[in-house]
C-alpha positions in Angstrom: 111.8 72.0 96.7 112.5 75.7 96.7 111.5 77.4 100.9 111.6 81.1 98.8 108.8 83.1 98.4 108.6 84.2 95.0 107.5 88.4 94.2 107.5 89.2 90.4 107.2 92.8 90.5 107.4 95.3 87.9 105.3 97.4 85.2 104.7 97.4 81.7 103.3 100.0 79.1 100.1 100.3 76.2 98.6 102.6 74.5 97.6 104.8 76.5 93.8 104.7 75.0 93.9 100.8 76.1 94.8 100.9 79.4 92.0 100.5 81.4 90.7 98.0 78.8 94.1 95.6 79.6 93.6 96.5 83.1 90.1 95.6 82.9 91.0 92.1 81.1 92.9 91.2 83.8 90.1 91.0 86.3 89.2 87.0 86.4 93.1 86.1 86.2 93.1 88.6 89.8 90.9 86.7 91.2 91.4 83.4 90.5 94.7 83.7 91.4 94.4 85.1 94.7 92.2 82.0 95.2 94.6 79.7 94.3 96.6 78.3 96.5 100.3 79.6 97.7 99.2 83.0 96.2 100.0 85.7 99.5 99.0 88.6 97.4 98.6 89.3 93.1 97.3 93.3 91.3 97.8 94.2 88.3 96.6 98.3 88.2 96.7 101.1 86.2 99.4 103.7 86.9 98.3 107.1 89.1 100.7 109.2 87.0 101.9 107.6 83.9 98.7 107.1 81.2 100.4 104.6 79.6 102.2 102.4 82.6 99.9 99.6 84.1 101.8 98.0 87.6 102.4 94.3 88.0 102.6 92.8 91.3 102.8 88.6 92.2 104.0 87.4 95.8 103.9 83.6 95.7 104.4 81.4 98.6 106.7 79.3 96.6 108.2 79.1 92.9 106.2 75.5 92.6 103.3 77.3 93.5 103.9 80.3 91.4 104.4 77.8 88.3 101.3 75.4 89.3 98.6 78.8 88.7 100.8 79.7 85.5 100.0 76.3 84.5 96.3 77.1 84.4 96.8 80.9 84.2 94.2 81.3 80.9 95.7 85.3 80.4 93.6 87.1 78.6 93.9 87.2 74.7 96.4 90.0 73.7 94.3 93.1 73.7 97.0 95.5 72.6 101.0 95.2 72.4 102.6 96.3 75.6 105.5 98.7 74.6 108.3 98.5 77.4 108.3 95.9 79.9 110.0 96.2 82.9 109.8 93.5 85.3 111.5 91.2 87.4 111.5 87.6 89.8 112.7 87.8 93.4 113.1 84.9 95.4 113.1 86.1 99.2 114.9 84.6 101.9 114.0 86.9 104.8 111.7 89.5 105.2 111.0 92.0 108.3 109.1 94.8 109.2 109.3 97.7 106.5 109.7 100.5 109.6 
């Protein structure tokens, strides 16, 4: 059994025009997941700057955990193909204060 925590973090882009509607899409899967449990924390947002770049974030409690909700995931249907993706898993083994 793996004792990391699990953060996938990263950020992908769209057409801009689709954005909000991929961001939008993503709603239910937000939720459910941060009701599942072994999910500390999951947002997946639209970009202050870039009109184009929507942000991924996922910190799971554990990689079994992490795997059990993609499992049951349902993502939404592909509303529009993302055009960069830039995104990676971390598996923590100690974490502090950040100041």
């Amino acid at each position: 059994m793996n004792a990391h925590k699990v953060i996938i973090a990263g950020w992908f882009t769209v057409d801009p025009s689709k954005r909000d509607e991929v961001v939008k899409a993503h709603e239910d899967l937000v939720k459910r997941a941060r009701q599942t449990p072994g999910c500390l924390d999951l947002a997946i947002t639209a970009d202050p700057v870039d009109p184009a770049r929507i942000n991924n974030f996922e910190f799971w409690q554990s990689e079994e955990d992490l795997q059990s909700f993609r499992a049951v995931a349902n993502p939404p249907k592909q509303i529009t193909p993302m055009l960069r993706v830039e995104m990676l898993k971390h598996e923590i083994d100690k974490s502090g204060p950040p100041f």
